[in-house]
C-alpha positions as CSV (number, residue, x, y, z in Angstrom):
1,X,64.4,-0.3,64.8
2,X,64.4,-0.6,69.0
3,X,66.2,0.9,71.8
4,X,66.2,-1.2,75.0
5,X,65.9,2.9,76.6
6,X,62.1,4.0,77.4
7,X,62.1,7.5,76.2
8,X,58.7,8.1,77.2
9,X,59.6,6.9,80.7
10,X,62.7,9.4,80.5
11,X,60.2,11.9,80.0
12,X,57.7,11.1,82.8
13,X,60.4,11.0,85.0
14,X,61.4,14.3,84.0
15,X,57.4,15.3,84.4
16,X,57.6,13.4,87.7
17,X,54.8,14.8,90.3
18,X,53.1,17.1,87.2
19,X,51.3,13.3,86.1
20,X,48.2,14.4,88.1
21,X,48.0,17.8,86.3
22,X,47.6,16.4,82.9
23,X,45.1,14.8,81.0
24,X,45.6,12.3,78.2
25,X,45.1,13.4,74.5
26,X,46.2,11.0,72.2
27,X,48.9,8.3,71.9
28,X,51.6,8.3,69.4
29,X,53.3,5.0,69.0
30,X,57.0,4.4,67.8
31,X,58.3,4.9,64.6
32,X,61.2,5.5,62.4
33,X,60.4,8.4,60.4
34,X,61.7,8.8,56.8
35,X,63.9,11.7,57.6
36,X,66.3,10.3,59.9
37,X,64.9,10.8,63.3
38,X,63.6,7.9,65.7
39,X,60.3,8.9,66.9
40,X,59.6,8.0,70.7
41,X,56.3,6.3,71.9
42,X,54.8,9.4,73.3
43,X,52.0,10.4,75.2
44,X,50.5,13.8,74.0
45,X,49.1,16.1,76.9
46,X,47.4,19.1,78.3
47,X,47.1,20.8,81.1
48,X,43.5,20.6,82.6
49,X,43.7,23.8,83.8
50,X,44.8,25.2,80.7
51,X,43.3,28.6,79.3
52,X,44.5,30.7,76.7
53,X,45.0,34.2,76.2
54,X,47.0,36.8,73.5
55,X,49.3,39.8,74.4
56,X,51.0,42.0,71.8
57,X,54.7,41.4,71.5
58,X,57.8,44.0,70.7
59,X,57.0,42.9,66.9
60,X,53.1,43.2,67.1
61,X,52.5,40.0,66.6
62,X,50.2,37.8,68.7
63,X,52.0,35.6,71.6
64,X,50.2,33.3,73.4
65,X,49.7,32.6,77.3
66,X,48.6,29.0,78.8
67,X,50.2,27.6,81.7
68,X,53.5,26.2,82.4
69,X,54.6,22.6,84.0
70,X,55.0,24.3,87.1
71,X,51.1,25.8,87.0
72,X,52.1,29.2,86.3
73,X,51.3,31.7,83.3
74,X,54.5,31.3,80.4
75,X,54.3,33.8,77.7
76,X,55.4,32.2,74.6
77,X,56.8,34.6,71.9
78,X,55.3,33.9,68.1
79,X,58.4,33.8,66.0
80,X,57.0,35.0,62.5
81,X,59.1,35.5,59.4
82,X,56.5,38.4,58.2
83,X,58.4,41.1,59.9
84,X,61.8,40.1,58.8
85,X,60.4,38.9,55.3
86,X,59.2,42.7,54.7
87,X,62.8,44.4,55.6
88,X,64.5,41.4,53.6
89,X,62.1,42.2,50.5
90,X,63.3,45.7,50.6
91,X,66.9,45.3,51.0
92,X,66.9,42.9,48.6
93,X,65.8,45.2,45.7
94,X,68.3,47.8,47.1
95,X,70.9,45.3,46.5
96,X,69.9,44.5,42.9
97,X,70.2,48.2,42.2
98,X,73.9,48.1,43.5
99,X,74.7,45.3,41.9
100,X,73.8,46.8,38.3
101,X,75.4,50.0,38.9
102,X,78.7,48.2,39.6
103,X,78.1,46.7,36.2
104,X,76.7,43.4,37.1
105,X,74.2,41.0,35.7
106,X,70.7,41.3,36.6
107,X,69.8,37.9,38.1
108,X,68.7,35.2,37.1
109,X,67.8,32.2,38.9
110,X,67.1,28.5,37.3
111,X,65.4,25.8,39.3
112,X,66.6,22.5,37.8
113,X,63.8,19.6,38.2
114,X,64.5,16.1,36.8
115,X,61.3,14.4,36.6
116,X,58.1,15.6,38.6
117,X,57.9,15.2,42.5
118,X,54.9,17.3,44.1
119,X,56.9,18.8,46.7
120,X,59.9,20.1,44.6
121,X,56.8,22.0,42.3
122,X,55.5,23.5,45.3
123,X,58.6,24.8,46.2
124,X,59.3,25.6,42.6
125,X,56.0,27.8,42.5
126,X,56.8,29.4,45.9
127,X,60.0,30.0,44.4
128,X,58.5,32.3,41.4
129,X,56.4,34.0,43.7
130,X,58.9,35.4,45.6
131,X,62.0,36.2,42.9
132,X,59.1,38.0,40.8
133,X,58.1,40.0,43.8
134,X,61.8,41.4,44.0
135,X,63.0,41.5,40.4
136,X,64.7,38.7,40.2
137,X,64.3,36.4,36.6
138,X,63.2,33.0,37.7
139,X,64.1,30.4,34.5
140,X,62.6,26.8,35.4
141,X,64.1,24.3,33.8
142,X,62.2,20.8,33.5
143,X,64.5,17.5,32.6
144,X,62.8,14.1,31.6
145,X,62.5,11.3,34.3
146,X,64.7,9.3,32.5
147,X,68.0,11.6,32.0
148,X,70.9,9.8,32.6
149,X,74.3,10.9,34.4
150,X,75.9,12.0,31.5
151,X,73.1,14.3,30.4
152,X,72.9,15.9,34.1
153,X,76.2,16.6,34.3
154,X,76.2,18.4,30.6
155,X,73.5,20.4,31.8
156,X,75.0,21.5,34.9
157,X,78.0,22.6,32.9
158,X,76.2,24.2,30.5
159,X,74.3,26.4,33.2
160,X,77.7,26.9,35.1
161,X,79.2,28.6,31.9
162,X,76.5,30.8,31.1
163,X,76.9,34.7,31.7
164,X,73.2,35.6,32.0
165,X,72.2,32.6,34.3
166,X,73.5,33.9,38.3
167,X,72.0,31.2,40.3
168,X,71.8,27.4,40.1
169,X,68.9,25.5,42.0
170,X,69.0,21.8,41.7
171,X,65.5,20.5,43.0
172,X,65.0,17.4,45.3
173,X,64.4,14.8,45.7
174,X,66.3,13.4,42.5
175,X,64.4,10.1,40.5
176,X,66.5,7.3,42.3
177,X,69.0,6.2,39.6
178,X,70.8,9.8,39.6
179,X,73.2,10.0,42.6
180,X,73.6,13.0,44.4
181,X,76.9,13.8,44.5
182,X,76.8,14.5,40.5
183,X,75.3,17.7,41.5
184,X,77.9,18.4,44.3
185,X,80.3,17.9,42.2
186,X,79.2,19.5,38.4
187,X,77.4,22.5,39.8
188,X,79.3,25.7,39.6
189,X,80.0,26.9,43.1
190,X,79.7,30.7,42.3
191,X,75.9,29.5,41.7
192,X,75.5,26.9,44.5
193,X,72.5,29.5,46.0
194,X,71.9,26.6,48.5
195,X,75.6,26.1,49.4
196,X,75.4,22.8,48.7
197,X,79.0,22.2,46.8
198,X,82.0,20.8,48.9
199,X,83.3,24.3,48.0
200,X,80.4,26.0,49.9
201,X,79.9,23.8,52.5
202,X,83.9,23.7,53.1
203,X,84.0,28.3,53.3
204,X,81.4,27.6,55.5
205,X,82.9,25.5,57.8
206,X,85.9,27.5,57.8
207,X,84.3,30.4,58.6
208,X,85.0,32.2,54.9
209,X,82.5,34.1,53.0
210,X,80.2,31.6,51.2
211,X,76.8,31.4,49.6
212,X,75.2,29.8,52.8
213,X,72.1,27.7,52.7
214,X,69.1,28.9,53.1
215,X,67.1,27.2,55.3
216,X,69.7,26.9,58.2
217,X,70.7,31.1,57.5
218,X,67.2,32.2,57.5
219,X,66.8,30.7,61.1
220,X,69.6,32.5,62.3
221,X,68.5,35.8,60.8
222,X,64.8,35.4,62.4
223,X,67.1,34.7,65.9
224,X,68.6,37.8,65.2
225,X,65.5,40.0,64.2
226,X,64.2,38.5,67.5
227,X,67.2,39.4,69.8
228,X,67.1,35.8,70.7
229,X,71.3,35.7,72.0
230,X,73.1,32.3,70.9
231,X,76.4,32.6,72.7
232,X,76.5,30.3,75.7
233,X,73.5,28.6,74.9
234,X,73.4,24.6,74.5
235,X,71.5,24.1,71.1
236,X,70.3,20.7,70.3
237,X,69.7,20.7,66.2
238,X,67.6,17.5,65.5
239,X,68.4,16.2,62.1
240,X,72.1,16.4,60.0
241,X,71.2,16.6,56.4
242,X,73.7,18.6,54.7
243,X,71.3,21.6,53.6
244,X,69.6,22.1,57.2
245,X,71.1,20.2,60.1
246,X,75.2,20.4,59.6
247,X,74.8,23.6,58.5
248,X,72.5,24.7,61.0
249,X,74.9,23.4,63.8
250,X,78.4,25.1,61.8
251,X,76.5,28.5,61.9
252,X,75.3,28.1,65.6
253,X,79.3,27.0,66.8
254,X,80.5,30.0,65.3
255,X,77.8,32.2,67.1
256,X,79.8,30.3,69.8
257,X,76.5,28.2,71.2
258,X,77.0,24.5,72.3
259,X,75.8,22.1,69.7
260,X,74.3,18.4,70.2
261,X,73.0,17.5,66.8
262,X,70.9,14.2,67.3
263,X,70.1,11.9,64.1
264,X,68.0,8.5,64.1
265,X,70.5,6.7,66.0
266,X,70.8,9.2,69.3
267,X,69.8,7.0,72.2
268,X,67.0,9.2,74.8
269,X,66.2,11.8,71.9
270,X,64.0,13.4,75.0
271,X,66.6,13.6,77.9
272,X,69.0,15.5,74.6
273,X,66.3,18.2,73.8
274,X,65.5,18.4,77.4
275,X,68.7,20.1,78.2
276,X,68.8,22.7,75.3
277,X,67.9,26.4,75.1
278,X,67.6,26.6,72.1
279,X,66.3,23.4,70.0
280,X,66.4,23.7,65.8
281,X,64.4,20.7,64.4
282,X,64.5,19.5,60.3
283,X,63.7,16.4,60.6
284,X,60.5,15.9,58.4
285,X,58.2,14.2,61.2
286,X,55.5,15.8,62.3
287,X,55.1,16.8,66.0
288,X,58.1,15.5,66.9
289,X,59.3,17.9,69.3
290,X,56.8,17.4,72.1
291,X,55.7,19.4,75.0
292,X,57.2,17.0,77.7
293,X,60.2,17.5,75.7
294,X,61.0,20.9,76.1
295,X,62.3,22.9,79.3
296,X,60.4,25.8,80.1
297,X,61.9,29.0,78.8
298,X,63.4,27.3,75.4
299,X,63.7,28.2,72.2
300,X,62.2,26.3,69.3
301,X,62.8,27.0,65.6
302,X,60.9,24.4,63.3
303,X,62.0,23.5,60.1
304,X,59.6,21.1,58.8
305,X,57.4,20.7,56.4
306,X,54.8,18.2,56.9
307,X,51.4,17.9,55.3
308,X,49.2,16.0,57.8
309,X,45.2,15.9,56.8
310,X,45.4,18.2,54.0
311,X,47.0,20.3,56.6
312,X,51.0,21.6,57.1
313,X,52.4,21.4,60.2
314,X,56.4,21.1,61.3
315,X,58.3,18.9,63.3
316,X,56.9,20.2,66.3
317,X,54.1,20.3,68.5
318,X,53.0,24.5,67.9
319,X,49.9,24.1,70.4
320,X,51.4,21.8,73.1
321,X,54.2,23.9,73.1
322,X,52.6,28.1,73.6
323,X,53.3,28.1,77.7
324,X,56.0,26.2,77.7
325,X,58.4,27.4,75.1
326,X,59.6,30.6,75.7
327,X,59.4,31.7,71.5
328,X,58.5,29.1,69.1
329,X,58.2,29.5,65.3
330,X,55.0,28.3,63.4
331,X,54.5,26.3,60.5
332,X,53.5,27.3,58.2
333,X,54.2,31.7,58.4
334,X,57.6,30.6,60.7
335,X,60.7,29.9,58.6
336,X,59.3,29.6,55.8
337,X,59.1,33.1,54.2
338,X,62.9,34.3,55.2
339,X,64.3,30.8,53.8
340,X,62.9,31.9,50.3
341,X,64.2,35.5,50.5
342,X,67.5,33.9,52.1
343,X,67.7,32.1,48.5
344,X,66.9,35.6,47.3
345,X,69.5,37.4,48.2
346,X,72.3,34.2,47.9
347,X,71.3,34.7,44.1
348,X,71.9,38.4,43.8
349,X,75.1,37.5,46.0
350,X,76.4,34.8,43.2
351,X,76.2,38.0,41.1
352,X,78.6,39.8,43.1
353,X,80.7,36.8,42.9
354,X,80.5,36.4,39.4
355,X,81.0,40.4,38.8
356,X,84.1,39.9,41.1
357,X,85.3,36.0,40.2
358,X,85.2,34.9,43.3
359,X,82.8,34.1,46.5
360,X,85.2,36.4,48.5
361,X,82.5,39.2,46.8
362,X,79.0,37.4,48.1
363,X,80.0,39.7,51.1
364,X,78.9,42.9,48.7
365,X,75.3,41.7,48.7
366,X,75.3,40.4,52.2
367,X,76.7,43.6,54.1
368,X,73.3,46.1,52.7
369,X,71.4,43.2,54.7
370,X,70.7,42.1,58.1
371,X,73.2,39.6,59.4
């Protein structure tokens, strides 16, 4: 894929007089990445001036000082999901309690995964980790490479009709021959724990109680925890799949931000996230976002996962960007550890529902936490 527009000449004209202040790190040519997103050709910088230097934020965590485009000192604010992750973990338990003393089920959580794909393990096992570590049963359940259609869909029903299982977790990527929307359609929505049903995704949308993704609602908490403000802001969201991106932008519209979401085929990705205050990236490419990207001041929440030289790292550039961002999440320690407890709680929530009969109750668990 080509676009007649020169992004990285969008960007150095944004830079404009700044060229002489920068030296030349690497350069990234174009690509299409696998997630959605066109990647521009891209020149990675510093600042040869640059120096760095850590202050103590309102959370105690480290932020980081280097300069600015403009020359000056910009203290960057370290969004970690430790602090929130701790409060959540509490909460969480508290909840469970509740939910048992209203005569509820104590949950339970199964991860479905058909075949074996070595990121949906690593999830699975970072999944165990954190139900065991607030009492929550985690059953994983391992189907053949080979089921078909039929088999999935029995399975789904089976799991959907079981009292003792709360929460449904349907791992991806799915072997190639099994479409998608079988699990849309055949998983019970009052154990969707990702929100991923039509059901879900429709409540969500229309602003009624729902179990909410994860990913997406553990990025607005961490905003929240922050006292990063939403309303009024222009947020671009870079990336539209249905269990990050859409919902992302839904849940930043009704915090009554202005939403861009860009996708592989946005023309000028830079001049888009140029403008934003607030910039959500899932878009699975590693240092995407770069620092001739961003505006001084904005906000940066990275959702990716990337594992580049035995090393993770997100969607955007972490060290280009302390002095220019004005709070920026890190991969890995950012997102990461709220999303987990995010599914958490949406499992002790389905139990509300189920207690109740209907996702009208996933408020119950919700309300004891932060929102």
């Amino acid at each position: 894929m080509a676009f007649t527009v020169d992004t990285a000449a969008a960007v150095a004209a944004h830079a404009g007089w700044r060229r002489s202040r920068i030296s030349v790190l690497r350069r990234v040519t174009a690509s299409d990445n696998a997630c959605g997103c066109y990647t521009p050709a891209r020149t990675i910088v510093r600042f040869d001036t640059a120096a760095e230097a850590t202050s103590r934020n309102v959370e105690g965590q480290p932020s980081s000082r280097e300069p600015a485009r403009n020359g000056q000192v910009h203290e960057t604010r370290v969004l970690r999901g430790a602090p929130l992750a701790a409060n959540l973990r509490a909460e969480i338990e508290s909840s469970i309690a509740t939910l048992q003393a209203s005569g509820g089920p104590l949950p339970r959580l199964v991860t479905v995964m058909v075949g074996h794909h070595p990121s949906a393990g690593a999830y699975r096992l970072s999944i165990d980790r954190t139900m065991n570590r607030v009492g929550i049963e985690h059953l994983p359940r391992t189907l053949a490479e080979t089921t078909g259609e039929a088999e999935l869909v029995r399975e789904l029903h089976e799991l959907g009709a079981d009292p003792f299982v709360t929460g449904v977790l349907v791992l991806m990527p799915l072997p190639a021959h099994l479409p998608l929307s079988l699990v849309y359609e055949h998983l019970s929505p009052l154990k969707d724990v990702d929100g991923i049903t039509p059901t879900n995704a429709g409540r969500l949308s229309l602003g009624l109680p729902s179990l909410r993704p994860s990913t997406p609602q553990g990025g607005l908490e961490l905003l929240d925890h922050y006292g990063i403000g939403t309303a009024g802001a222009h947020a671009v969201v870079i990336g539209r799949s249905n269990v990050v991106g859409r919902p992302f932008a839904t849940l930043l519209t009704q915090r009554d931000a202005t939403v861009t979401v860009c996708h592989r085929k946005t023309v000028n990705l830079a001049a888009e996230v140029w403008r934003a205050d607030l910039i959500g990236v899932a878009a699975g490419s590693p240092g995407l976002v770069t620092a001739e990207m961003v505006k001084p001041g904005a906000t940066v929440l990275d959702f990716g996962v990337n594992v580049v030289d035995g090393a993770i790292v997100g969607d955007a550039d972490y060290r280009g960007l302390l002095g220019i961002a004005g709070a920026i999440t890190p991969v890995p320690g950012g997102t990461g550890p709220v999303t987990a407890l995010v599914l958490a709680r949406n499992t002790v929530a389905a139990g509300f529902a189920a207690l109740g009969g209907s996702l009208d109750h996933v408020d119950l668990a919700i309300a004891t936490l932060p929102c």
